[in-house]
C-alpha positions as a Markdown table, in Angstrom:
| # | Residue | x | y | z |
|---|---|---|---|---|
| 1 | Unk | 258.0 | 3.9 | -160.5 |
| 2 | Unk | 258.4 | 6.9 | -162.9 |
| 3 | Unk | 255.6 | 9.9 | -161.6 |
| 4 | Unk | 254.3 | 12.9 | -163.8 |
| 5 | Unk | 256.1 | 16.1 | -162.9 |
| 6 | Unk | 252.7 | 17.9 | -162.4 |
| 7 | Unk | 252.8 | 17.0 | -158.4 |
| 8 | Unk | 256.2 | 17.6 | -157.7 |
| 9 | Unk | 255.9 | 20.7 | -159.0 |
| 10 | Unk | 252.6 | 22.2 | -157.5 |
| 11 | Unk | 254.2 | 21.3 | -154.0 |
| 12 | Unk | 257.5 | 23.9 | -155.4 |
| 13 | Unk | 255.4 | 26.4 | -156.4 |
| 14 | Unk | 253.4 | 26.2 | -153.4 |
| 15 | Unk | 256.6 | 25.8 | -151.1 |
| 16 | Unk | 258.3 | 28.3 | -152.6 |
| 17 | Unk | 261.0 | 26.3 | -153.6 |
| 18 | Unk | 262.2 | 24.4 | -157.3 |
| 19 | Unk | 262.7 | 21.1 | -158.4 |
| 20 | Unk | 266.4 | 20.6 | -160.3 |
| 21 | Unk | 265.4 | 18.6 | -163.7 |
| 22 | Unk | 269.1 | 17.4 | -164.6 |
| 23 | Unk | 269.8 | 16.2 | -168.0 |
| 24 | Unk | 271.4 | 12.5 | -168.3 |
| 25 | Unk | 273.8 | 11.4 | -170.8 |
| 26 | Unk | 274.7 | 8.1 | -170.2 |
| 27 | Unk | 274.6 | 5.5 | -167.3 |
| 28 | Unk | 276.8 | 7.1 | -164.8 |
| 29 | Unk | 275.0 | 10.4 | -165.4 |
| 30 | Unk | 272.0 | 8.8 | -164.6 |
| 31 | Unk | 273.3 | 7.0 | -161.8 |
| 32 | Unk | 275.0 | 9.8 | -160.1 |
| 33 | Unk | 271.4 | 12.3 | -160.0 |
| 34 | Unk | 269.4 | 9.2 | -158.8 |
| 35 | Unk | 271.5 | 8.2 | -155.9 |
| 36 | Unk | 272.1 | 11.9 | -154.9 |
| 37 | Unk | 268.1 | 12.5 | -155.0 |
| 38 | Unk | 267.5 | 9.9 | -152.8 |
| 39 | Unk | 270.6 | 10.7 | -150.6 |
| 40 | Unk | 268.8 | 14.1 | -150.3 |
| 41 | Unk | 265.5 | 13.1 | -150.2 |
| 42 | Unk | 264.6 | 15.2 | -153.0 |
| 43 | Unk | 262.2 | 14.6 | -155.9 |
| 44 | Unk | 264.2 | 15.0 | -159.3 |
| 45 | Unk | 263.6 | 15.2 | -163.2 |
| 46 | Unk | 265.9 | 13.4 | -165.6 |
| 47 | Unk | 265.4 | 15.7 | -168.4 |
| 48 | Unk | 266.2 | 14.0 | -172.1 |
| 49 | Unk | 267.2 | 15.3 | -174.9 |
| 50 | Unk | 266.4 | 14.1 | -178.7 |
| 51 | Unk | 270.4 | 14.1 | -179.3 |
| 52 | Unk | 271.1 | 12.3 | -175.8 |
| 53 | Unk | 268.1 | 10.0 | -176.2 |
| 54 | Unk | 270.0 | 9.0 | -179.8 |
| 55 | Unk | 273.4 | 8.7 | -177.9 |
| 56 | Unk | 271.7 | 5.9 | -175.3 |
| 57 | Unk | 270.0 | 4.0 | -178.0 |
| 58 | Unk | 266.1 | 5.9 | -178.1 |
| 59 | Unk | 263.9 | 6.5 | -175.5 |
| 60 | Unk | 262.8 | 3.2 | -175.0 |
| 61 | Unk | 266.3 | 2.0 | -173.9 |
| 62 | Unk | 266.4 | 5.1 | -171.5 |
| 63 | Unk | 262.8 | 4.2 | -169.9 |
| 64 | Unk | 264.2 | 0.6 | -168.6 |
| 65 | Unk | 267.4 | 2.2 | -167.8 |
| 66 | Unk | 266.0 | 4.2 | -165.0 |
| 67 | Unk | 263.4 | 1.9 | -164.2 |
| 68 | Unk | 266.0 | -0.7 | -163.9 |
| 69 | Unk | 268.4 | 1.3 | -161.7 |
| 70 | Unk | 265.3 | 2.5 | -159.2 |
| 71 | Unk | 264.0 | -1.1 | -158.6 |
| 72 | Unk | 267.8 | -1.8 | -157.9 |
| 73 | Unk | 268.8 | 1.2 | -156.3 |
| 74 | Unk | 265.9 | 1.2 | -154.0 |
| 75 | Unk | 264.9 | 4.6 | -154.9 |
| 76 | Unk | 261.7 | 5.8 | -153.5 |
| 77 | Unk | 261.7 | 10.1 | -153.9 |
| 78 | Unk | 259.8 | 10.9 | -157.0 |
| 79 | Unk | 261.2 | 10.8 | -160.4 |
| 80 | Unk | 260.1 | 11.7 | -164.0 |
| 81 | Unk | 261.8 | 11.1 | -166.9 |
| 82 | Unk | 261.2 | 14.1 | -169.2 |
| 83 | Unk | 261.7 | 14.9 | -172.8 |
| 84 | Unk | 263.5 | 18.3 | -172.8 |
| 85 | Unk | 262.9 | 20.7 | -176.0 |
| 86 | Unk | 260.5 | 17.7 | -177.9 |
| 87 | Unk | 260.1 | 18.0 | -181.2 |
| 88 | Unk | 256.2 | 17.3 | -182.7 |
| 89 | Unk | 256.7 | 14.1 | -183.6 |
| 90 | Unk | 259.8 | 13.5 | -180.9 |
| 91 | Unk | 257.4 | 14.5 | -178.2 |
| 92 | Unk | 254.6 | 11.3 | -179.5 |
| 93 | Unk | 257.7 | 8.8 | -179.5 |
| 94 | Unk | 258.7 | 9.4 | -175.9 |
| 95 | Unk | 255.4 | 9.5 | -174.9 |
| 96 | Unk | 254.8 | 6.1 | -176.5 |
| 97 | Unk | 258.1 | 4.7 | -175.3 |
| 98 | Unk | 257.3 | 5.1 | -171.4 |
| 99 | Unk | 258.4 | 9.2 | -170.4 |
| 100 | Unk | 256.5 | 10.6 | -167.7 |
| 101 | Unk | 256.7 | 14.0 | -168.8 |
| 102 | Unk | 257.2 | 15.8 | -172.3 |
| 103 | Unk | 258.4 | 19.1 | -173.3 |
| 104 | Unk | 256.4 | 20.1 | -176.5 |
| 105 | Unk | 259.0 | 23.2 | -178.2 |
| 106 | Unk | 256.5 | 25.1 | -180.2 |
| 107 | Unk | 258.1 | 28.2 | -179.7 |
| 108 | Unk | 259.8 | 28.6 | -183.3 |
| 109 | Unk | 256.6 | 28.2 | -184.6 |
| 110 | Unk | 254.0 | 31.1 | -184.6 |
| 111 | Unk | 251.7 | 31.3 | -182.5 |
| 112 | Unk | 248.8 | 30.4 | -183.8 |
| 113 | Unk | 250.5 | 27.4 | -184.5 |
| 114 | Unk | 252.2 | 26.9 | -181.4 |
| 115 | Unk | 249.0 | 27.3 | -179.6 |
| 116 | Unk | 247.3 | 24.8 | -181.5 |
| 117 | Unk | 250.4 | 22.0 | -181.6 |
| 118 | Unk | 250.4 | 22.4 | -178.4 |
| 119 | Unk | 246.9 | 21.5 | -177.4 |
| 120 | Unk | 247.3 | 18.6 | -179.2 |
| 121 | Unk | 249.9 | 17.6 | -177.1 |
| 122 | Unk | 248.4 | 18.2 | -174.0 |
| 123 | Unk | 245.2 | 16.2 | -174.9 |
| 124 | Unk | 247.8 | 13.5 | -176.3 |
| 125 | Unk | 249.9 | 13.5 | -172.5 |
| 126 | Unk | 246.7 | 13.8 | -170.4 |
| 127 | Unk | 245.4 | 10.9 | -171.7 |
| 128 | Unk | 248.5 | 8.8 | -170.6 |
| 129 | Unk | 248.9 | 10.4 | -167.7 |
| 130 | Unk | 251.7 | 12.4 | -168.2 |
| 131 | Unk | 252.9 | 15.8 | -167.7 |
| 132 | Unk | 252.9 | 18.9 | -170.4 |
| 133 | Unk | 255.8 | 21.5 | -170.3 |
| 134 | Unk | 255.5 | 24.0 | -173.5 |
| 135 | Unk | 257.9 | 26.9 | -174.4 |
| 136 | Unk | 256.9 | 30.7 | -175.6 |
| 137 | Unk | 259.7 | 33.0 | -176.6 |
| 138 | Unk | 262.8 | 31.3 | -176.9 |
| 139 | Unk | 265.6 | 30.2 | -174.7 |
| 140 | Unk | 269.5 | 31.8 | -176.3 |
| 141 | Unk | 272.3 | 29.7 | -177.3 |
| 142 | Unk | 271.7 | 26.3 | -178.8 |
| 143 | Unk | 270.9 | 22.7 | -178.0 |
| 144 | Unk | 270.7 | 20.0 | -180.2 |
| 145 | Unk | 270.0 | 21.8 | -183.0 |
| 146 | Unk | 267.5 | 24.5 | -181.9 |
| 147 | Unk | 269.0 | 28.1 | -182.0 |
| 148 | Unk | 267.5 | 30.7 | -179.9 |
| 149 | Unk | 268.0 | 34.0 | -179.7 |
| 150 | Unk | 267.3 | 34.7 | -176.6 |
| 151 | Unk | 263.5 | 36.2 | -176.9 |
| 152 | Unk | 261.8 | 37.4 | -173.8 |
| 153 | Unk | 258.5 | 35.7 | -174.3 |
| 154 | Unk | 254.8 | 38.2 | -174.1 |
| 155 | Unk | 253.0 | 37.6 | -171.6 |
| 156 | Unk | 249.6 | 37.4 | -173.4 |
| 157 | Unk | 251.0 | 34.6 | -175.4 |
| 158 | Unk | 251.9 | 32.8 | -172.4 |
| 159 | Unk | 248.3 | 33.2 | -171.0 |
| 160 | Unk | 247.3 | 31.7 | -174.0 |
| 161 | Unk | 249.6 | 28.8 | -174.1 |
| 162 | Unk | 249.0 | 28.1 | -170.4 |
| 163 | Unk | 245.2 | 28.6 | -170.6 |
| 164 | Unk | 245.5 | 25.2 | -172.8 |
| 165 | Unk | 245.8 | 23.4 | -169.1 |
| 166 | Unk | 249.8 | 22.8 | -170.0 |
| 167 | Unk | 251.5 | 21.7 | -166.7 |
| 168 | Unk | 254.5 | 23.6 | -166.8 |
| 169 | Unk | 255.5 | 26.8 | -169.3 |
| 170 | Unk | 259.0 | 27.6 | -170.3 |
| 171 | Unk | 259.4 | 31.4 | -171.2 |
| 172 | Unk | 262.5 | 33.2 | -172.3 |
| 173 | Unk | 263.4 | 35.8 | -170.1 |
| 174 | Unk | 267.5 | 36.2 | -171.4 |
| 175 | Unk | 268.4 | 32.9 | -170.4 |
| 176 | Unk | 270.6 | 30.9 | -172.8 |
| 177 | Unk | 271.8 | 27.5 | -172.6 |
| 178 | Unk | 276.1 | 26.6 | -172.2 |
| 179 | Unk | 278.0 | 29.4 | -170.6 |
| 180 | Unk | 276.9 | 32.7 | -169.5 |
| 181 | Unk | 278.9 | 35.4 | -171.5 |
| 182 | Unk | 281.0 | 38.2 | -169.5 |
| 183 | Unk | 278.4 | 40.8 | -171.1 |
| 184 | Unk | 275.3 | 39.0 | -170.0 |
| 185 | Unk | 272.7 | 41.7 | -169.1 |
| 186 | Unk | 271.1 | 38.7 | -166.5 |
| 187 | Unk | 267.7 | 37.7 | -165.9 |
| 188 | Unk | 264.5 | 40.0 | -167.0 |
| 189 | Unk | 262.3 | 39.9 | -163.7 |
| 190 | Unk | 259.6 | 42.7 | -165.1 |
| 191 | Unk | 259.3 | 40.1 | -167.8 |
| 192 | Unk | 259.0 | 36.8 | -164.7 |
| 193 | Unk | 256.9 | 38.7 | -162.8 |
| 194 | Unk | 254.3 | 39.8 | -166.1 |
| 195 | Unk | 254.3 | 36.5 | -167.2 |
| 196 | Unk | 253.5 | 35.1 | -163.2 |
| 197 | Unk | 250.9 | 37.5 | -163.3 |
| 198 | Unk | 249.3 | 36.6 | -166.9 |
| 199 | Unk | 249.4 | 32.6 | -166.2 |
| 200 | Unk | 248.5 | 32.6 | -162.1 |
| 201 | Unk | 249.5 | 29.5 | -160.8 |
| 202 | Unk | 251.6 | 27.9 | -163.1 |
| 203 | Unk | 254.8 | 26.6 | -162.2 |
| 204 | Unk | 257.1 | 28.0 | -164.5 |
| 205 | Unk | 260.4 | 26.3 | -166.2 |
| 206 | Unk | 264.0 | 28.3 | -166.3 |
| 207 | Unk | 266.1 | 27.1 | -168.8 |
| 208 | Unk | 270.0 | 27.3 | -168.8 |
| 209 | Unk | 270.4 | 27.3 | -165.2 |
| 210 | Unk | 274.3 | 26.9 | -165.3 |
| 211 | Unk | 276.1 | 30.1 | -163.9 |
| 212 | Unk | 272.8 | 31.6 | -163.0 |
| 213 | Unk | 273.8 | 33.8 | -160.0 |
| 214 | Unk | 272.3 | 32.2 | -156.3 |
| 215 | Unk | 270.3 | 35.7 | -156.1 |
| 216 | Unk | 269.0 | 35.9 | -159.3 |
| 217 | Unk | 267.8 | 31.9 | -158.7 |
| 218 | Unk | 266.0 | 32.5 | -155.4 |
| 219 | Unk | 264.5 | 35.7 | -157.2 |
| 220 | Unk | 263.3 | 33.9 | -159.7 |
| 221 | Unk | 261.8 | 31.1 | -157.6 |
| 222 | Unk | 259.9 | 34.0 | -155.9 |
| 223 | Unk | 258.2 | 34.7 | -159.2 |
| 224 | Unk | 257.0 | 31.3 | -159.9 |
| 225 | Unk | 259.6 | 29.4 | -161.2 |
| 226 | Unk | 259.3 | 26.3 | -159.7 |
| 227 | Unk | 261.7 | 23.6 | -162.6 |
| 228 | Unk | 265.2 | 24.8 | -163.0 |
| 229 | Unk | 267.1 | 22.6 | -165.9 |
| 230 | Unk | 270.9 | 22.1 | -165.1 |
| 231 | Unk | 272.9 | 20.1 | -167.9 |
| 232 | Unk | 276.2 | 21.9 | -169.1 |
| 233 | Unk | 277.4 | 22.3 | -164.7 |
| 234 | Unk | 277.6 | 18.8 | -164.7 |
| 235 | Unk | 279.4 | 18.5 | -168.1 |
| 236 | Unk | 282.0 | 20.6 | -167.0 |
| 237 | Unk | 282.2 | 19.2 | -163.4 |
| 238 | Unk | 282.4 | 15.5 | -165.1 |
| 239 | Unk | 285.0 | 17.2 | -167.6 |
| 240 | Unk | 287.2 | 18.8 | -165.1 |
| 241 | Unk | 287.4 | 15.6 | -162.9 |
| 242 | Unk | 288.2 | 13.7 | -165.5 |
| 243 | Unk | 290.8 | 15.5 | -166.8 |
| 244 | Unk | 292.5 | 15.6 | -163.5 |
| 245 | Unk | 292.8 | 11.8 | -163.0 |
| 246 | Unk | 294.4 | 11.3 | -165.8 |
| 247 | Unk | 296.8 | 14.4 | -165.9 |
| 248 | Unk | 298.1 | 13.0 | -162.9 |
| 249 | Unk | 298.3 | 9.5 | -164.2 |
| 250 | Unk | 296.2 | 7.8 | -162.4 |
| 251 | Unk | 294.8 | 5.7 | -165.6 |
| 252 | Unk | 298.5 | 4.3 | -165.9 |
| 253 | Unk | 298.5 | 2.9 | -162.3 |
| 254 | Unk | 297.3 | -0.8 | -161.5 |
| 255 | Unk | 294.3 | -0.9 | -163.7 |
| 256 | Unk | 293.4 | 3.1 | -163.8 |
| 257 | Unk | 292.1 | 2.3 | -167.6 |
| 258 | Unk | 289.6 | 0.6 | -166.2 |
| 259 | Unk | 286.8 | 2.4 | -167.0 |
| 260 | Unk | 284.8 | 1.9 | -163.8 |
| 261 | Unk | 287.8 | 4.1 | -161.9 |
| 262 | Unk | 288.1 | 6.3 | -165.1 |
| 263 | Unk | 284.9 | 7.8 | -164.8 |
| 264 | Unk | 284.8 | 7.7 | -161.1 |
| 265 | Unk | 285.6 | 10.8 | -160.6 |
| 266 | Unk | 283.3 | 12.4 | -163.0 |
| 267 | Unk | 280.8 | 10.4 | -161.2 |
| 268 | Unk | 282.0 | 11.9 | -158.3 |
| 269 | Unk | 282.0 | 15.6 | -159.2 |
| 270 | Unk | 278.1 | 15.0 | -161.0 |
| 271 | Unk | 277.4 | 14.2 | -157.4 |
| 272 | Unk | 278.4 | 17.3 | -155.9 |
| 273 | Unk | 276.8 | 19.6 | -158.2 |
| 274 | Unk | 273.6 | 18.2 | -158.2 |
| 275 | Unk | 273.8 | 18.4 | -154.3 |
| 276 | Unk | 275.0 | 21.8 | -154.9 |
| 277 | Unk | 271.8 | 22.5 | -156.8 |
| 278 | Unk | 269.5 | 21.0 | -154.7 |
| 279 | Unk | 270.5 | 23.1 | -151.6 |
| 280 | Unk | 270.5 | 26.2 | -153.9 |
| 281 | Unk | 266.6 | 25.3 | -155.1 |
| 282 | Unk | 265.6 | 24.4 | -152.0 |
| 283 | Unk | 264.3 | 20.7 | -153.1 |
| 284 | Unk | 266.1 | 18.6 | -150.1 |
| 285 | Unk | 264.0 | 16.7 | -147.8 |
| 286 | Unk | 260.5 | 18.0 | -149.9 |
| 287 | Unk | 260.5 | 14.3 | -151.0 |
């Protein structure tokens, strides 16, 4: 049974610890983070996004995936299924089609507007039960179509987002999604630790967490970050396995097309990473 992130993220915050929300793209994606959850005995978060949930054939298709998988799978740590970077009208979809959790992205908006899109959404989730993650400032680089610069968010507008009883509050503080550049000037913890301050005891979201630096993570989860999203490490993990097996031929031995050995290794490799991450956020065995 999908669960709201709200719990599983009160108990990081508290604990001191995050909970890895890793983006799926297709079955063995989604496969891979399940199995190496429960493996771990870690609650996770299948983050969504608009272009992947188009990819696997809507939301609706991507609810009784995972539903599907957990009742066969036996998985019993807690999962939600979470709309990562929601449009308005995105957001109400997956919310109709079965999410447990929605990222509302009012953050290109301004914000008054943001403020009061937001609301809406949060009365919207509440009433089904489901968690509310909202964004102020913006995160750099791009995904799916929203560009951001990079912003580090103002505290007082984060007080005034989370003072809307959001669960969860995304806030740029020079994180960018994809690769980190060479000339990255890292995380801005005056920035964290205002914004910690200004909205108490809400868990806050990092965005971008590929190539993050272990330090500047377990800094970070000091401040109150307590939901660190991973997608493009386990793109380039699945890429570089992938690659591999069939630089060495294996696709052109026996039946090595088959694309239940082809993607295999990239299975494989997802596997790793997420464990990787799990260790790194602290998430294993708080189940």
């Amino acid at each position: 049974m999908l669960v709201s992130a709200k719990d599983m993220l009160q108990k990081a915050r508290e604990g001191k610890y995050a909970v890895g929300q890793f983006n799926i793209n297709n079955l063995e994606w989604t496969k891979a983070i399940l199995l190496t959850a429960q493996e771990n005995n870690s609650p996770v978060i299948l983050g969504v996004s608009e272009g992947a949930a188009k990819y696997m054939c809507g939301f609706k298709t991507i609810v009784n995936m995972v539903e599907g998988m957990m009742e066969e799978l036996n998985i019993t740590v807690p999962v939600a299924v979470h709309l990562d970077h929601g449009s308005y009208d995105g957001a109400k979809k997956a919310m109709e089609a079965g999410f447990s959790s929605i990222m509302f992205d009012g953050s290109h908006y301004p914000i008054e507007e943001n403020i009061a899109k937001t609301k809406e959404m949060v009365e919207l989730a509440h009433a089904k039960g489901l968690s509310l993650e909202a964004e102020v400032g913006s995160i750099g680089g791009e995904e799916d179509g929203v560009v951001g610069a990079g912003e580090v968010a103002d505290p007082a507008e984060c007080k005034l987002i989370a003072d809307l009883g959001i669960d969860m509050l995304a806030a740029g503080i020079g994180n960018i999604h994809g690769k980190y550049p060479e000339n990255w000037a890292g995380l801005n913890f005056d920035a964290l630790a205002a914004i910690n301050n200004a909205t108490g005891n809400m868990p806050l979201v990092l965005h971008g967490g590929t190539g993050i630096p272990a330090e500047m993570i377990q800094k970070a989860i000091s401040l109150g970050v307590s939901k660190i999203n991973v997608n493009t490490e386990c793109q380039l993990a699945f890429a570089d396995a992938t690659r591999k097996y069939i630089e060495a031929g294996k696709d052109l031995e026996g039946k090595g097309f088959d694309p239940r050995k082809l993607l295999a290794p990239g299975f494989e490799s997802i596997k790793t990473t997420v464990k990787e991450k799990m260790e790194l956020f602290g998430s294993i065995n708080k189940a």
